[in-house]
N, CA and C atoms as an extended XYZ file, in Angstrom:
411
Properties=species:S:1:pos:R:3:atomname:S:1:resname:S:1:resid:I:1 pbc="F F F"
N         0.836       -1.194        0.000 N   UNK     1
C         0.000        0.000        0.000 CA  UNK     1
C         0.872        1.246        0.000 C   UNK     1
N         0.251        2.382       -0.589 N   UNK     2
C         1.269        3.646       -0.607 CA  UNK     2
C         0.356        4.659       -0.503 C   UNK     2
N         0.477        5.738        0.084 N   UNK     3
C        -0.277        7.004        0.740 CA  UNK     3
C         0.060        7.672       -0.061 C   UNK     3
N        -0.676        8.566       -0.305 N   UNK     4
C        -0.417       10.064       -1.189 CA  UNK     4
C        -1.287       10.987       -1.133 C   UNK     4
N        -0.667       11.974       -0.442 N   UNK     5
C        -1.451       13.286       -0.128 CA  UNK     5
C        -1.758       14.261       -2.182 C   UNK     5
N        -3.162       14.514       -1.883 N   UNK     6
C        -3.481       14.885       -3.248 CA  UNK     6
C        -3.516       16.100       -3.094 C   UNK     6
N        -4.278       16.777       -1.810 N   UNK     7
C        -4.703       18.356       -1.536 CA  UNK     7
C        -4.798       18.255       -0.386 C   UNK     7
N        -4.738       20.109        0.240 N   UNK     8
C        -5.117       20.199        1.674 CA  UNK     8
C        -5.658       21.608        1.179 C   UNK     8
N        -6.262       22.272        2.240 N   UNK     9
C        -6.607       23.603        3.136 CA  UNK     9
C        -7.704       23.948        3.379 C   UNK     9
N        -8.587       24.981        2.661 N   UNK    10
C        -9.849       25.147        3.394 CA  UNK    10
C       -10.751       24.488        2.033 C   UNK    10
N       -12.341       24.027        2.797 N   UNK    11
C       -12.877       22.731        1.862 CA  UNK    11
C       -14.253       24.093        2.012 C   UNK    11
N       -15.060       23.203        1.014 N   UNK    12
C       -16.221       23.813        0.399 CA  UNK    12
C       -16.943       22.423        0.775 C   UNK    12
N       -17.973       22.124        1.548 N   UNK    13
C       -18.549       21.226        1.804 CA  UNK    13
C       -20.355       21.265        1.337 C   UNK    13
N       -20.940       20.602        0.223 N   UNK    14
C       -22.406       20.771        0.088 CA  UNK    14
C       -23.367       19.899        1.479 C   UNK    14
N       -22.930       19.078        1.497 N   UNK    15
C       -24.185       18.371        2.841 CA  UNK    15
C       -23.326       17.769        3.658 C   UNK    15
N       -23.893       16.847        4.741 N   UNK    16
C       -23.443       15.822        5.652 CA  UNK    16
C       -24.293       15.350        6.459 C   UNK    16
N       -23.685       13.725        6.666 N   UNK    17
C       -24.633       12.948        7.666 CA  UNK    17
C       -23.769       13.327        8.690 C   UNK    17
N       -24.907       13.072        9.740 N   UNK    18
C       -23.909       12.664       11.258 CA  UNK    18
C       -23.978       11.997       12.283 C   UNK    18
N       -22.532       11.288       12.716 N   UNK    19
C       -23.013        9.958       13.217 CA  UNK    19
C       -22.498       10.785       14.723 C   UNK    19
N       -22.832        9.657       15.867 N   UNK    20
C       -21.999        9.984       17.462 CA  UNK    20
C       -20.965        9.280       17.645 C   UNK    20
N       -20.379       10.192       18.037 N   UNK    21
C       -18.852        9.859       18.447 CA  UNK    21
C       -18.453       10.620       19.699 C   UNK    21
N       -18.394        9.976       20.853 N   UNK    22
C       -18.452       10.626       22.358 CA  UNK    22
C       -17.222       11.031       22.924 C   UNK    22
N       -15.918       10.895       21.579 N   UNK    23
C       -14.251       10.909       22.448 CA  UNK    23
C       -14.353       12.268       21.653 C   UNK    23
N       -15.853       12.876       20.846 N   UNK    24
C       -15.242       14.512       20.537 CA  UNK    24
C       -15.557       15.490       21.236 C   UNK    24
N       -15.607       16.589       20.951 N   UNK    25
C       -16.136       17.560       21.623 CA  UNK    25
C       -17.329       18.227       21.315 C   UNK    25
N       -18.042       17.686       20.212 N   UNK    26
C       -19.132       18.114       19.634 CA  UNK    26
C       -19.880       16.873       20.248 C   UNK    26
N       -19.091       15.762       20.712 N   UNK    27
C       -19.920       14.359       20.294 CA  UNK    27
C       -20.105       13.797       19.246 C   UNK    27
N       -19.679       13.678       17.981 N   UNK    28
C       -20.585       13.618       17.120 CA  UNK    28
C       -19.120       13.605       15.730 C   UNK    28
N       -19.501       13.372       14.813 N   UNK    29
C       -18.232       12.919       13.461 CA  UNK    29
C       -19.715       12.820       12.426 C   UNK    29
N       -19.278       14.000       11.563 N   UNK    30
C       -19.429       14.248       10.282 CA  UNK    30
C       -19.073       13.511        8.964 C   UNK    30
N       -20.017       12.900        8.027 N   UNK    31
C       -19.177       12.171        7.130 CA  UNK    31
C       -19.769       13.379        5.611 C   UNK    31
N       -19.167       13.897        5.174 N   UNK    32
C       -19.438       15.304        4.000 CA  UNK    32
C       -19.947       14.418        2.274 C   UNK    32
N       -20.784       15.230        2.210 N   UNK    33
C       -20.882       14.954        0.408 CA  UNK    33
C       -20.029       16.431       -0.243 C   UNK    33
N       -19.258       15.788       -0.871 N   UNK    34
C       -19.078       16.671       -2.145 CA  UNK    34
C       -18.096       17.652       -1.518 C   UNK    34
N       -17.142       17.175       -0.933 N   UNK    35
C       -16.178       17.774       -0.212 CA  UNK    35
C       -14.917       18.188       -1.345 C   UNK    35
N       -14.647       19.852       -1.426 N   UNK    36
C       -13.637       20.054       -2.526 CA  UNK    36
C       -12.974       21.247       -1.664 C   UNK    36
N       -11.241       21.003       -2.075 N   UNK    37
C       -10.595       22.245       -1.549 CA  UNK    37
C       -10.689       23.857       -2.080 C   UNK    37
N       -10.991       24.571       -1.538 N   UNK    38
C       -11.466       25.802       -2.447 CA  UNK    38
C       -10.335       26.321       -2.428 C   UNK    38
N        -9.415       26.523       -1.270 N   UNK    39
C        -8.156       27.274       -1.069 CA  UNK    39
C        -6.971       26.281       -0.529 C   UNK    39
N        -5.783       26.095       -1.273 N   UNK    40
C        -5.114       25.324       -1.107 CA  UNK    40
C        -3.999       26.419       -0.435 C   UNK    40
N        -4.028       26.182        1.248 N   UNK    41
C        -3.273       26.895        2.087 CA  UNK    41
C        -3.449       26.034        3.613 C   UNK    41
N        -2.302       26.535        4.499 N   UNK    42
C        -1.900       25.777        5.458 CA  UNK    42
C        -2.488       26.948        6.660 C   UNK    42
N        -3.054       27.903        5.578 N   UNK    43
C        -3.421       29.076        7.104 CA  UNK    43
C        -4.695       29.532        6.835 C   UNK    43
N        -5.956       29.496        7.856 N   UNK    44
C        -7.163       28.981        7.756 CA  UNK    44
C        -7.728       29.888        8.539 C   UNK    44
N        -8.489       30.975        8.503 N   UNK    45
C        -9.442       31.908        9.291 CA  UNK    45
C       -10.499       31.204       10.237 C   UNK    45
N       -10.103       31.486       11.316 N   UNK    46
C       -10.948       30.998       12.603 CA  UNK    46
C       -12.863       31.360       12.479 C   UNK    46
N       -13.478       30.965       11.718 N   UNK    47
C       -14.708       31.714       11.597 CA  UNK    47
C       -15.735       30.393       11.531 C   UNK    47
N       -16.727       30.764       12.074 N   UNK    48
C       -17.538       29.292       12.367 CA  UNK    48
C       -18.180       28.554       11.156 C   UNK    48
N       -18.208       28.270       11.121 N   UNK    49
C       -18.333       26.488       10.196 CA  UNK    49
C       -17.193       26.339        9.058 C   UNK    49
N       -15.946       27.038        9.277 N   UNK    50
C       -14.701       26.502        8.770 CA  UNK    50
C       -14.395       25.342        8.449 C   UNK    50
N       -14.346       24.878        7.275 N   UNK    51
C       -13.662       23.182        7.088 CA  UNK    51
C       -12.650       23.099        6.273 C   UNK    51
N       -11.428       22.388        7.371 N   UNK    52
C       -10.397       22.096        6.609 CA  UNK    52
C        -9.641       20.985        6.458 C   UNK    52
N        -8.984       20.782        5.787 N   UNK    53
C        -8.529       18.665        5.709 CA  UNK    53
C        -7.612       18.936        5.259 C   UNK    53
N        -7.140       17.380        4.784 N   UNK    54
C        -6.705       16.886        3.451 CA  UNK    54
C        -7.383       15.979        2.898 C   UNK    54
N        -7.236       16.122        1.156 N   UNK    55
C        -7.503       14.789        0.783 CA  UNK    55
C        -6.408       13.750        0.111 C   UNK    55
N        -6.677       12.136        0.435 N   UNK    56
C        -5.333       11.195        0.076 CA  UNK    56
C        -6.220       10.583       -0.560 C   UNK    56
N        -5.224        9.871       -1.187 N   UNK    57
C        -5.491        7.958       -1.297 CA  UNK    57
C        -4.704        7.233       -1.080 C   UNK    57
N        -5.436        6.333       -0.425 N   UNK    58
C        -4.228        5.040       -0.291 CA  UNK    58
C        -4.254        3.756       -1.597 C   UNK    58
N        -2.905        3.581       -2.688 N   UNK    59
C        -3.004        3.289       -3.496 CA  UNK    59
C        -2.559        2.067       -3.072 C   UNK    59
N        -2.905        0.427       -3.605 N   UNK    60
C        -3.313       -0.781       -3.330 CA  UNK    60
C        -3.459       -1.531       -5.032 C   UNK    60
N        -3.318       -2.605       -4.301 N   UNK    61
C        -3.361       -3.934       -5.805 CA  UNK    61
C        -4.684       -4.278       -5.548 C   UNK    61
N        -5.412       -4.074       -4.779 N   UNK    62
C        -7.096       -4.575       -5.152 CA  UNK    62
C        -7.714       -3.150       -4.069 C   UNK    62
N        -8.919       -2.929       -4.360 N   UNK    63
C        -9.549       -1.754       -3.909 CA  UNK    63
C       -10.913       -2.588       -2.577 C   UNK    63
N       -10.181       -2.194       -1.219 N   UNK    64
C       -11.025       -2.878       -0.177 CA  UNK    64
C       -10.854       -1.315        0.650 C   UNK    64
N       -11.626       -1.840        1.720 N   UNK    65
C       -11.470       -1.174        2.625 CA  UNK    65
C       -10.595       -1.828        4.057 C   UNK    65
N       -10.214       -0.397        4.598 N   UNK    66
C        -8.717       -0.288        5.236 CA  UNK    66
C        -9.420        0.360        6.701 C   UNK    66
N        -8.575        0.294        7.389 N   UNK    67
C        -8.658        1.077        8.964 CA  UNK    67
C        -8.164        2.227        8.724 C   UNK    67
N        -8.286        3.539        9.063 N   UNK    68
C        -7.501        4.651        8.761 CA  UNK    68
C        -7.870        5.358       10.303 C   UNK    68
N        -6.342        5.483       11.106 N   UNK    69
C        -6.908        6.131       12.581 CA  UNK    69
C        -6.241        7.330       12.158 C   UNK    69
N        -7.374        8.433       12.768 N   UNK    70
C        -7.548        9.906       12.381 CA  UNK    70
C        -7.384       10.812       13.862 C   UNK    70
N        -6.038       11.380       14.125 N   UNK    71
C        -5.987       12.294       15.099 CA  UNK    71
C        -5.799       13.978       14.484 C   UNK    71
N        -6.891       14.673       15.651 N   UNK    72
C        -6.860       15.630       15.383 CA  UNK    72
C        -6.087       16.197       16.645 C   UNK    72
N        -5.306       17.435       16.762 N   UNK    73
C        -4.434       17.867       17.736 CA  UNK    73
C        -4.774       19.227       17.593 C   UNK    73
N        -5.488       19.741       19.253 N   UNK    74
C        -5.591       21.224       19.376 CA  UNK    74
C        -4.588       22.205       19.532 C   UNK    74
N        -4.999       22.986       19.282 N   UNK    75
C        -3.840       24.021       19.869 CA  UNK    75
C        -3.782       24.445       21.300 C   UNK    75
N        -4.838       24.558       22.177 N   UNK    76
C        -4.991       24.453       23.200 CA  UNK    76
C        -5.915       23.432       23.486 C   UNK    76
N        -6.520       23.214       25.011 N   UNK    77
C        -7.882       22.985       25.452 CA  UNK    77
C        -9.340       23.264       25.124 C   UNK    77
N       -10.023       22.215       24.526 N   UNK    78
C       -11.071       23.063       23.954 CA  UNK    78
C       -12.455       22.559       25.029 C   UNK    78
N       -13.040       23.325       25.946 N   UNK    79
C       -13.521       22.789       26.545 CA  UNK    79
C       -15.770       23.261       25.615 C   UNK    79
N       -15.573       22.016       26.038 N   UNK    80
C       -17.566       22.047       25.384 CA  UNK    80
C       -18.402       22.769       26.469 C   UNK    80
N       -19.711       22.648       25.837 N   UNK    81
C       -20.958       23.195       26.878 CA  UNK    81
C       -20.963       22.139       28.089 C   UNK    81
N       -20.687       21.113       27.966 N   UNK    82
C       -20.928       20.234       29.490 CA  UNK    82
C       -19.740       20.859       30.072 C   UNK    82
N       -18.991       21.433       29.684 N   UNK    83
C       -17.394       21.511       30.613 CA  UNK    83
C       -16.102       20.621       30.257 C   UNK    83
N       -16.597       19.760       29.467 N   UNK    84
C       -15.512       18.414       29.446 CA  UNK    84
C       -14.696       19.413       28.211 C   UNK    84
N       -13.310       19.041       28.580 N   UNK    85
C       -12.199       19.422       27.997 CA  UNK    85
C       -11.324       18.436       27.088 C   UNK    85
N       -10.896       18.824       26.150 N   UNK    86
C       -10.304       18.006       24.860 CA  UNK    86
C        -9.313       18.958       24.092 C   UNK    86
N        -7.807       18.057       24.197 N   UNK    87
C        -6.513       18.451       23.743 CA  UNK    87
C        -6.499       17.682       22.522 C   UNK    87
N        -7.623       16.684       22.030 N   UNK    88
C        -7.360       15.797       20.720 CA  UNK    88
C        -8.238       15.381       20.452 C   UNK    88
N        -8.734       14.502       19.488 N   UNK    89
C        -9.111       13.433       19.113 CA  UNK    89
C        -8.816       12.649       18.231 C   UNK    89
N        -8.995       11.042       18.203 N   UNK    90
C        -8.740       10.091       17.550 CA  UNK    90
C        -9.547        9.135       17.591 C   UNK    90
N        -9.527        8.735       16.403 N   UNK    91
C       -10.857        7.471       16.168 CA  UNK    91
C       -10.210        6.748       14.658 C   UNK    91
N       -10.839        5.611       14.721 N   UNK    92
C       -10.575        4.445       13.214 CA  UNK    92
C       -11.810        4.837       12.813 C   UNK    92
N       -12.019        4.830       11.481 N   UNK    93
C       -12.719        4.915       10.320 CA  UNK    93
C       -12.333        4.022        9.363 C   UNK    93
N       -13.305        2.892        8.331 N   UNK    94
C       -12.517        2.777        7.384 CA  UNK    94
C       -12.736        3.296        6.296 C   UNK    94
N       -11.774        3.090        5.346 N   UNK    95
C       -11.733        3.935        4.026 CA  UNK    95
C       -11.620        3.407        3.020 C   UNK    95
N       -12.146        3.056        1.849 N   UNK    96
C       -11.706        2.504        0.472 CA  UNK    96
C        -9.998        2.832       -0.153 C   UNK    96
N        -8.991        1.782       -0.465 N   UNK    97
C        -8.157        1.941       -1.212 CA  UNK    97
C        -8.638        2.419       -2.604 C   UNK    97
N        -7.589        2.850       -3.141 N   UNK    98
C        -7.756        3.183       -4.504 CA  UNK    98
C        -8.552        4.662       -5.001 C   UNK    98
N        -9.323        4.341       -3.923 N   UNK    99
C       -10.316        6.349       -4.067 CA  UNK    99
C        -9.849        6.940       -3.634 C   UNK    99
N       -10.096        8.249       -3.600 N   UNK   100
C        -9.608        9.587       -2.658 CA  UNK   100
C       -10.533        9.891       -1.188 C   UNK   100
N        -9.728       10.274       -0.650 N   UNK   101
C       -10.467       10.277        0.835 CA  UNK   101
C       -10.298       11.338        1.429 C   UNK   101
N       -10.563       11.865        2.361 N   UNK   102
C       -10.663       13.010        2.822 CA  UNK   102
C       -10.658       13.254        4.649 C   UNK   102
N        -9.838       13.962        5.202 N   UNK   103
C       -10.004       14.079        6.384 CA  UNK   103
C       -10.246       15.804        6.935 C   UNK   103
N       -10.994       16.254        7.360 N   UNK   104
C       -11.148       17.261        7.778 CA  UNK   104
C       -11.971       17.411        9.224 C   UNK   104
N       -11.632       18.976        9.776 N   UNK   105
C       -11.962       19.567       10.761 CA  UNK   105
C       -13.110       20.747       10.550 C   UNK   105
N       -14.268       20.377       10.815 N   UNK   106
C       -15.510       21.688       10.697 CA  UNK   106
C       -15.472       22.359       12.136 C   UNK   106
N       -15.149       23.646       12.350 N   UNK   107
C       -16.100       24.664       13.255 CA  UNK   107
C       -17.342       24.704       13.713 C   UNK   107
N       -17.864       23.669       13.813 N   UNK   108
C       -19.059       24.122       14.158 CA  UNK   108
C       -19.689       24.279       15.334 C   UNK   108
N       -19.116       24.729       16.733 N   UNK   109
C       -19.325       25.219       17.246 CA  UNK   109
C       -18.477       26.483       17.726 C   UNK   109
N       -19.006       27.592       18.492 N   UNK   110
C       -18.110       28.631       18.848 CA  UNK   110
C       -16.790       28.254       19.701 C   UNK   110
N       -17.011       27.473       20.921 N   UNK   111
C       -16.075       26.789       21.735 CA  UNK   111
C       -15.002       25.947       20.581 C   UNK   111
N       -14.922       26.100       19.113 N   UNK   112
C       -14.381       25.032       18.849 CA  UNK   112
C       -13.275       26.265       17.561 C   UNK   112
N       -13.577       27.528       17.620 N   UNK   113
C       -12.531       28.466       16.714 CA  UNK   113
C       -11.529       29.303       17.597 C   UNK   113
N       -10.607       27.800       17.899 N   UNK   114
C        -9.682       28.523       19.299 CA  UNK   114
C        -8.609       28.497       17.877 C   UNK   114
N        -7.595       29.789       17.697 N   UNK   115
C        -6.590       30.246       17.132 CA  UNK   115
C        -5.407       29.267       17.371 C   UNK   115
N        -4.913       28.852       16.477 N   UNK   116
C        -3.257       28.375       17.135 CA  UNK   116
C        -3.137       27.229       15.824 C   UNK   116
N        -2.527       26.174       15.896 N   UNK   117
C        -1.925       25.654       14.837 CA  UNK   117
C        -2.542       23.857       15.565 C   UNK   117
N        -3.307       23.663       14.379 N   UNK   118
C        -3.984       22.452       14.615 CA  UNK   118
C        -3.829       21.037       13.182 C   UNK   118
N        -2.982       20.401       14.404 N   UNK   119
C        -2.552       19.010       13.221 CA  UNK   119
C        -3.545       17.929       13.202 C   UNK   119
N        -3.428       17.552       12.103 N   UNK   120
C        -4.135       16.395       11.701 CA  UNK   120
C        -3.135       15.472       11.307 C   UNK   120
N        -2.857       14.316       11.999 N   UNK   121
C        -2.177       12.873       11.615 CA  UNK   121
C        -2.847       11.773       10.857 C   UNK   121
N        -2.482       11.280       10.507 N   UNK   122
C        -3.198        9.725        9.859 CA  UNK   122
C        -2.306        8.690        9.596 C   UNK   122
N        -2.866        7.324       10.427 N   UNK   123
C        -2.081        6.453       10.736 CA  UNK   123
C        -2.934        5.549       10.155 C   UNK   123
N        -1.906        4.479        9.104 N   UNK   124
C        -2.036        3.045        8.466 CA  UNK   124
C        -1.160        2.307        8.885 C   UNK   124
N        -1.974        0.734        9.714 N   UNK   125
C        -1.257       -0.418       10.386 CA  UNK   125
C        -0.213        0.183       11.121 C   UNK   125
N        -0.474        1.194       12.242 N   UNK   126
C        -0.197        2.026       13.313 CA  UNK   126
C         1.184        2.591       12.607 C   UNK   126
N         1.144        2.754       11.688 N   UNK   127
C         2.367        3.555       10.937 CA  UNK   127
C         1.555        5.222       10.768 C   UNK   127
N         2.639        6.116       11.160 N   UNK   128
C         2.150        7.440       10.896 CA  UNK   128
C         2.587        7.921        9.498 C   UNK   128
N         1.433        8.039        8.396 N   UNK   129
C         1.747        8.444        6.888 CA  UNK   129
C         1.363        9.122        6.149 C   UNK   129
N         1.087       10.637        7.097 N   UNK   130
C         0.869       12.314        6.975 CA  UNK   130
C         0.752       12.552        8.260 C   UNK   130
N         1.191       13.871        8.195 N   UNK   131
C         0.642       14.783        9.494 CA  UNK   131
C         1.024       16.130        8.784 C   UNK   131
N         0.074       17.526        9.004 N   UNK   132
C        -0.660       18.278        8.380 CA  UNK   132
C        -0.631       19.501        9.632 C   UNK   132
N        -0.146       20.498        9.710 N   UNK   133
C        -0.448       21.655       10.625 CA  UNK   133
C        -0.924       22.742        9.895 C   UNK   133
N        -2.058       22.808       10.571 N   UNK   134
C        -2.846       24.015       10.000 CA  UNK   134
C        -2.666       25.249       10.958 C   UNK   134
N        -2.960       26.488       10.462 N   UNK   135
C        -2.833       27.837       11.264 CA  UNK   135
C        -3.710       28.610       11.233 C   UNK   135
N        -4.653       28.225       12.387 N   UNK   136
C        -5.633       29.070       12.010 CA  UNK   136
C        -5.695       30.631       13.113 C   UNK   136
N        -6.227       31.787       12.245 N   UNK   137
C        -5.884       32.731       12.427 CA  UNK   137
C        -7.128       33.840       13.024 C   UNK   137
């Protein structure tokens, strides 16, 4: 298998489902339709419903799906409306080889456009094969 970063910076997103996911700070993980980079930059305006990623593929001799664990890294503490506080998150997803995939971070709440420089890692068969610092401003 071989990774390859295609694009990053700020995304143009038309819809999304959403599932729960309780290790975030929203609760909750977004899966986007029609996710495209509008601005290909590493420095990202703090303004609410901001979305920014990358998109890869992981290229493969047959097209299955894969584990892909997805950490996001704050710049500070981001604490939610219950109070509970979060320096990260990480979760497995899987992902189709051979397609393009996409990992991104939406704003969508106010507690969640804290300024500072926020990485995104992505790890295949606990190998780390991107990591991504964004600056948001």
């Amino acid at each position: 298998m071989e990774f390859k970063e295609l694009d990053y910076g700020l995304a143009k997103v038309k819809g999304r489902t959403v599932d729960e996911l309780k290790s975030s700070p929203t609760g909750t993980h977004g899966w986007l339709d029609d996710f495209e980079i509008v601005d290909k930059s590493l420095s990202i305006q703090a303004l609410p419903k901001a979305n920014f990623g990358v998109v890869y593929i992981v290229n493969a001799k047959d097209t299955v799906d894969i584990d892909v664990v997805i950490e996001w890294i704050y710049p500070k503490k981001i604490k939610n409306e219950k109070g509970e506080t979060f320096k990260s998150i990480k979760y497995t997803t899987k992902r189709p080889t051979n397609i393009p995939s996409a990992s991104s971070y939406s704003l969508d709440e106010p507690y969640e456009t804290v300024k500072g420089n926020w990485t995104v890692n992505i790890y295949i068969e606990n190998k780390l094969v991107c990591s991504k610092t964004f600056v948001l401003y």
